[in-house]
Residue frames as qw, qx, qy, qz and C-alpha x, y, z in Angstrom:
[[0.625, 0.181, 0.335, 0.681, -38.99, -31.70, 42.05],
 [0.012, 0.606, 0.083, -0.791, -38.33, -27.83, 41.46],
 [0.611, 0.670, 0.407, 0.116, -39.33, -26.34, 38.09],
 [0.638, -0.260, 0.366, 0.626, -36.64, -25.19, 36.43],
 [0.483, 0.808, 0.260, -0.215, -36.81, -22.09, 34.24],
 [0.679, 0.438, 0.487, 0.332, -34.90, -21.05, 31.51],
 [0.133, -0.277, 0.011, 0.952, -33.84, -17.99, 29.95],
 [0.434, 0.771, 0.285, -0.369, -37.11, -15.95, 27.64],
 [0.393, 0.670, 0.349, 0.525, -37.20, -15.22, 23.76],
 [0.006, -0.987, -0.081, -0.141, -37.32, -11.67, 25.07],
 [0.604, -0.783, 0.085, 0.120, -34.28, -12.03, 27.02],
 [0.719, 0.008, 0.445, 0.534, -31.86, -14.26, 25.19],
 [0.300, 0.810, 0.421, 0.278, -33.39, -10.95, 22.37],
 [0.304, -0.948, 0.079, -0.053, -32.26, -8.47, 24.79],
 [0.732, -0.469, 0.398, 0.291, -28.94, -9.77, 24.95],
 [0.704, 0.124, 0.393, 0.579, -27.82, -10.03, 21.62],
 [0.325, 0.785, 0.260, 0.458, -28.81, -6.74, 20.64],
 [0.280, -0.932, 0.219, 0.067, -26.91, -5.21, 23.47],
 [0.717, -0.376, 0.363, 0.462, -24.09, -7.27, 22.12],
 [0.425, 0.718, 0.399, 0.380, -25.13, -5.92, 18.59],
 [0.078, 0.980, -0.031, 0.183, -24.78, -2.38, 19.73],
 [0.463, -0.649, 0.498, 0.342, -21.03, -2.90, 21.79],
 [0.627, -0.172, 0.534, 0.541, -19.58, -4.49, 18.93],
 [0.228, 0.887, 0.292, 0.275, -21.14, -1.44, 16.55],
 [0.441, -0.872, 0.145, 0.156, -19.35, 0.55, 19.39],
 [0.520, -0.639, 0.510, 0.248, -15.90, -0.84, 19.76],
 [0.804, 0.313, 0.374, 0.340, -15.37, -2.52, 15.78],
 [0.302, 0.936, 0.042, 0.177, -14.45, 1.20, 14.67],
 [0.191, -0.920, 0.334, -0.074, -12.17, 1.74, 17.11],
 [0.656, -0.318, 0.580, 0.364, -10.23, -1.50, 17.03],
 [0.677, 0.643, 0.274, 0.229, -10.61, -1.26, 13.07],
 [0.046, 0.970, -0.213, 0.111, -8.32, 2.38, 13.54],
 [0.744, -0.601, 0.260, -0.129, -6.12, 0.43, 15.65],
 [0.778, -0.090, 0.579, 0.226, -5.05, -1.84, 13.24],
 [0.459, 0.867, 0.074, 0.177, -4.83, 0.63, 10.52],
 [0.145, -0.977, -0.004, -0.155, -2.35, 2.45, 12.64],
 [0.601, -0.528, 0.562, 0.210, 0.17, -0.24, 13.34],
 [0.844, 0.249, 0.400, 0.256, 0.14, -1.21, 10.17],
 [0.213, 0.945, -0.030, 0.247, 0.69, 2.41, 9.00],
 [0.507, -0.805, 0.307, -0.034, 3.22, 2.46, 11.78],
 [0.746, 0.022, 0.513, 0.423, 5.39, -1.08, 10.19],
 [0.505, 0.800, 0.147, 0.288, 5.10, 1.05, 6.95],
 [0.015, -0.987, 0.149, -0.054, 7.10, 3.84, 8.21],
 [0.485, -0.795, 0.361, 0.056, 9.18, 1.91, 9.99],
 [0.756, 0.210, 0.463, 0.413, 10.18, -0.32, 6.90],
 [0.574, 0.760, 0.105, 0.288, 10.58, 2.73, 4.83],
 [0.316, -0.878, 0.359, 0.021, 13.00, 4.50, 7.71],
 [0.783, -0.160, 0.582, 0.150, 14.82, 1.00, 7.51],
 [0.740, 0.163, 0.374, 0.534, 15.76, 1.36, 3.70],
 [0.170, 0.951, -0.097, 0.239, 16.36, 4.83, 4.10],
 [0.469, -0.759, 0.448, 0.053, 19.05, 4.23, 6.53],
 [0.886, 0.024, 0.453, 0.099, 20.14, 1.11, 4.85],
 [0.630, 0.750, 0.028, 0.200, 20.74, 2.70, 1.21],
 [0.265, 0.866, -0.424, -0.015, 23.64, 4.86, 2.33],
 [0.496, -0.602, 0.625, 0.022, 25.01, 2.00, 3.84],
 [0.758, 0.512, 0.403, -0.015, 24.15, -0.20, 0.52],
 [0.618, 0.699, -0.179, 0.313, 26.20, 2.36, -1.76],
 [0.197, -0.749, 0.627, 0.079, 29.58, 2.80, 0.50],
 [0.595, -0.380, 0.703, 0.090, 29.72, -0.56, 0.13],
 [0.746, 0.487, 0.454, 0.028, 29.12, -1.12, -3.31],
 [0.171, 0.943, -0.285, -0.018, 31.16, 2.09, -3.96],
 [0.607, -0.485, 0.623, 0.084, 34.06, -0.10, -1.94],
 [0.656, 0.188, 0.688, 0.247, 33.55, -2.84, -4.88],
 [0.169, -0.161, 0.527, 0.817, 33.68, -0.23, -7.62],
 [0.109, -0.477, -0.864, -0.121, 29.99, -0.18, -7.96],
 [0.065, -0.093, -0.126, 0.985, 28.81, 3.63, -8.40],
 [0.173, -0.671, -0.703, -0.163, 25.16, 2.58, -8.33],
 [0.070, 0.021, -0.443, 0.893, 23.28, 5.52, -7.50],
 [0.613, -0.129, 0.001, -0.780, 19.90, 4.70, -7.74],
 [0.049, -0.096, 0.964, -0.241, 18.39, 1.04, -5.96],
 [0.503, -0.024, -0.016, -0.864, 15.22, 0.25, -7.11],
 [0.258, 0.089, 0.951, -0.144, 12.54, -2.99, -6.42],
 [0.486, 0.133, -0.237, -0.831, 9.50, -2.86, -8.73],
 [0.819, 0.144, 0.354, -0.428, 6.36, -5.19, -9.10],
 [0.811, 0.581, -0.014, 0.064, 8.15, -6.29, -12.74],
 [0.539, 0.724, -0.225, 0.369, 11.32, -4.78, -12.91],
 [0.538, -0.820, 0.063, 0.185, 14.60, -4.52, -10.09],
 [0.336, 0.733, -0.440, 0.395, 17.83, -2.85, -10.68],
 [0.403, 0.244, -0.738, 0.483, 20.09, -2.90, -7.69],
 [0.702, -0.529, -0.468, -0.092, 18.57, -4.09, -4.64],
 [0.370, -0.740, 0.225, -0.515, 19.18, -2.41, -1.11],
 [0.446, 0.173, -0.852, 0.211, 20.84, -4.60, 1.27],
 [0.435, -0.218, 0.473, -0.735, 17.88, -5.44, 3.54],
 [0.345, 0.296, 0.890, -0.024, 15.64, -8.41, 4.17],
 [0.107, -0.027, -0.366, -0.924, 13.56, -8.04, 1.22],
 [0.293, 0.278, 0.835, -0.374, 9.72, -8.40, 2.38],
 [0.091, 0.386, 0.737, 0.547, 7.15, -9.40, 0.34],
 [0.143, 0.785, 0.536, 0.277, 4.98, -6.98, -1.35],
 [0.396, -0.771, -0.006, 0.499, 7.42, -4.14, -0.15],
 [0.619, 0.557, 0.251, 0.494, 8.58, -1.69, -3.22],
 [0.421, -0.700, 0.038, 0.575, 11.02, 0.71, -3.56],
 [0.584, 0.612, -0.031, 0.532, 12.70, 3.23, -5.80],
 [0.499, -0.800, 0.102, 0.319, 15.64, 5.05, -3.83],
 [0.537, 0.738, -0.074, 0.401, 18.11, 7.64, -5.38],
 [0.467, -0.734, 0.053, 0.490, 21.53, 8.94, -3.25],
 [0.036, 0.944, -0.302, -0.127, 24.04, 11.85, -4.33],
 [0.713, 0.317, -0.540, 0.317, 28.00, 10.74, -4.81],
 [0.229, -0.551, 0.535, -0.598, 27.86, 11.41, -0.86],
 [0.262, -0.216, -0.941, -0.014, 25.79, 8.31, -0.74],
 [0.034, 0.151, 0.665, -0.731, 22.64, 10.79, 0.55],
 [0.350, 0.567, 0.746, -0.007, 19.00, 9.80, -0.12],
 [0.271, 0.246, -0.118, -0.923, 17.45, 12.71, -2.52],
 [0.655, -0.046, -0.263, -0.707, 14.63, 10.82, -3.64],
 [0.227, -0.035, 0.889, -0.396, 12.23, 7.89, -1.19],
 [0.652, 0.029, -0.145, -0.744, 9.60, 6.20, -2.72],
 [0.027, -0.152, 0.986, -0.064, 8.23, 3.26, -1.08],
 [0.716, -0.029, -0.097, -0.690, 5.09, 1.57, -1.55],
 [0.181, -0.020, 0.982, -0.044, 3.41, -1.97, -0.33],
 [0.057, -0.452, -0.889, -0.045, -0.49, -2.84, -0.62],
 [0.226, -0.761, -0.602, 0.088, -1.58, -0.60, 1.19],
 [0.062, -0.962, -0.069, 0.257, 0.42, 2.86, 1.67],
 [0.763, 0.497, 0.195, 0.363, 3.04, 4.98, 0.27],
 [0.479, -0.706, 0.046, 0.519, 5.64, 7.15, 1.06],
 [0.540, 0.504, 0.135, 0.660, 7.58, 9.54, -1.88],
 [0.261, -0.926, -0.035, 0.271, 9.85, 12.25, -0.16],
 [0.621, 0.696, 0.237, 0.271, 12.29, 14.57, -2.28],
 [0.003, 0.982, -0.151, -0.114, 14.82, 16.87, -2.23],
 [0.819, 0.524, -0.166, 0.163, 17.64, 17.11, -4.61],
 [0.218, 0.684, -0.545, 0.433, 20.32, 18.33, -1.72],
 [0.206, -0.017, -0.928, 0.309, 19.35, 15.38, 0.59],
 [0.625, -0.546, -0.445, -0.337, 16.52, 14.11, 2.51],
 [0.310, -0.602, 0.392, -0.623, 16.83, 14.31, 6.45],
 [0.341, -0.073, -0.937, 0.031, 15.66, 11.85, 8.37],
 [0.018, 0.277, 0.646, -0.711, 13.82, 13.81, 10.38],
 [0.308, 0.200, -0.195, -0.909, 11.78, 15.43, 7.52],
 [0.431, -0.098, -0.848, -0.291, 10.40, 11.78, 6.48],
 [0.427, -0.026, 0.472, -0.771, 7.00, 12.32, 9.22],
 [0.241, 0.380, 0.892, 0.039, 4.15, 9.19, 9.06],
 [0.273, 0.599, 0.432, -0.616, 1.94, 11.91, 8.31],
 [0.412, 0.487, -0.371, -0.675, 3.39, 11.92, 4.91],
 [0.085, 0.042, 0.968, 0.233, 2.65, 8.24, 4.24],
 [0.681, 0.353, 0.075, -0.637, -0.74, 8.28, 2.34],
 [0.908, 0.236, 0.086, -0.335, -2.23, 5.83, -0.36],
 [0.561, -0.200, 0.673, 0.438, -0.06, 2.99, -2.39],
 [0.286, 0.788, -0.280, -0.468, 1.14, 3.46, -5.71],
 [0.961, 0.161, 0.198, 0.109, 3.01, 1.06, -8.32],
 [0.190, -0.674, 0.498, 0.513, 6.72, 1.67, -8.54],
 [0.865, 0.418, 0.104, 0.257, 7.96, 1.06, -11.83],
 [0.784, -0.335, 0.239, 0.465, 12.07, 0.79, -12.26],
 [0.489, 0.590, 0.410, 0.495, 11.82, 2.99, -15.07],
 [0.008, -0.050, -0.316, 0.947, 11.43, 6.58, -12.43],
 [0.428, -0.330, -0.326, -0.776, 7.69, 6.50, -12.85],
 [0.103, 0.185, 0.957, -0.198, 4.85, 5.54, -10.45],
 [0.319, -0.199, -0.360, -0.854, 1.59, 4.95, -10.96],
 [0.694, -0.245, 0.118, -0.667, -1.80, 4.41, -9.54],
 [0.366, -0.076, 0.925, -0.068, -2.40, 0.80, -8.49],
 [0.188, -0.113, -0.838, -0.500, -4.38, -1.49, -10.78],
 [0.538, -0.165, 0.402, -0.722, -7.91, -1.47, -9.33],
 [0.241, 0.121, 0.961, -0.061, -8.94, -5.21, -10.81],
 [0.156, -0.373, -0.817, -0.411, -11.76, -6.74, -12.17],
 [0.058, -0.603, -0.741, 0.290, -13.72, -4.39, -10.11],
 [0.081, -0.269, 0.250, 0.926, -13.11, -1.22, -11.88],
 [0.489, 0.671, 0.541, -0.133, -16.26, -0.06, -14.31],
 [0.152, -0.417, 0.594, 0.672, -14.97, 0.21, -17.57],
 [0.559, 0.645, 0.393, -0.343, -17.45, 1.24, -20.53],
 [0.187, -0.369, 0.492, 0.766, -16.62, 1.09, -24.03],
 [0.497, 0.712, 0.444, -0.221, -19.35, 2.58, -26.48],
 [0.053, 0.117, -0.515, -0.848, -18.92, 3.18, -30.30],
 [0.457, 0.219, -0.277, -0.816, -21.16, 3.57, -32.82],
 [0.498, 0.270, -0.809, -0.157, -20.87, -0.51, -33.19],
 [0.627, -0.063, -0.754, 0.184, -20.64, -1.78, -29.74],
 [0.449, -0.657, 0.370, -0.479, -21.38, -1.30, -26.24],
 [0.785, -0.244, -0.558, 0.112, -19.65, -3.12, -23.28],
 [0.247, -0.779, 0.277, -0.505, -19.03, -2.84, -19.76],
 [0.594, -0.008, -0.726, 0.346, -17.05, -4.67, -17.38],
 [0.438, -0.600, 0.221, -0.632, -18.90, -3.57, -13.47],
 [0.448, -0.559, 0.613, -0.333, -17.26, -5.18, -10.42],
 [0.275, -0.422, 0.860, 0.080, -16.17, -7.96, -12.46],
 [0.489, 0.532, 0.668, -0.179, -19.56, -8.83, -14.53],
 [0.018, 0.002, -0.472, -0.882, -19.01, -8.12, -18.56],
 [0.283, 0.566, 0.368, -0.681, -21.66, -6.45, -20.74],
 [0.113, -0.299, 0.514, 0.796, -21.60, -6.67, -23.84],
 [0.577, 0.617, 0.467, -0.261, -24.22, -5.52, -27.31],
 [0.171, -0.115, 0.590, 0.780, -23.47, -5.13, -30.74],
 [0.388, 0.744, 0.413, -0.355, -25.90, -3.19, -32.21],
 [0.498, 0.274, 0.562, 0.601, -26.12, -2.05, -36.24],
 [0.030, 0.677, 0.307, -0.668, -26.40, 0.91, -37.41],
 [0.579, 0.525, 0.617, 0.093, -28.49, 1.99, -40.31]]
């Protein structure tokens, strides 16, 4: 009968830490990867209800319907863009009486997009490069920062009380003062 060997502690060792160090390697780059198409769907949803709006007010114009501003908010929605509406996708879009954009502001989860100009937007001017962070539309013309959540660190000290809420763990002392 032969004697069969095995693989070594040292070896099976050796192995995983050379898989350790490729997937150190290559997680960054596929991590970018998937940043980038997603950035990329962004853009290509916000091109999509730029184009969409002017075609949104002729036809609303048609019905007597001189909407000129089309907005989706987290809370709040005025008139609504005629596009599939996908979820967690926000908008506030403004056109002229020509029916051309002058103000884009779209925002989902994760980026955000706000391009301007009071004698029309282009289409060409609207560049991914200008999509940066998300934002919270509100239907009102404001936007604001997203909520950060129950991880935020939020201190509140008087004379009376301390408390602190850190990454979702309260704090709190009442203390007397003499």
């Amino acid at each position: 009968m032969k004697n069969k060997r095995g693989f070594t502690l040292v070896e099976l060792l050796a192995v995983i830490a050379l898989i350790g160090v490729l997937l150190l390697l290559v997680t960054p780059n596929v991590i970018r990867l998937f940043t980038g198409a997603k950035k990329s769907l962004f853009y290509d949803e916000a091109l999509s209800l730029y184009n969409n709006a002017y075609t949104t007010y002729i036809f609303n114009t048609s019905e007597g319907d001189y909407t000129k501003r089309f907005c989706r908010g987290k809370d709040t929605t005025t008139k609504l863009i005629d596009v599939e509406e996908k979820e967690g996708l926000y908008y506030d879009v403004t056109v002229n009486a020509y029916g051309e954009v002058t103000s884009l502001k779209v925002s989902d989860e994760t980026f955000g997009l706000i391009v301007s100009n009071s004698s029309g937007i282009k289409k060409k001017s609207i560049k991914q490069s200008d999509v940066g962070d998300s934002f919270d539309i509100n239907c009102n013309g404001g936007v604001t920062p997203p909520d950060p959540g129950p991880t935020a660190l939020t201190c509140i000290i008087t004379n009376s009380k301390r408390s602190c809420n850190v990454f979702g763990f309260s704090y709190s002392n009442s203390t007397r003062t003499l």
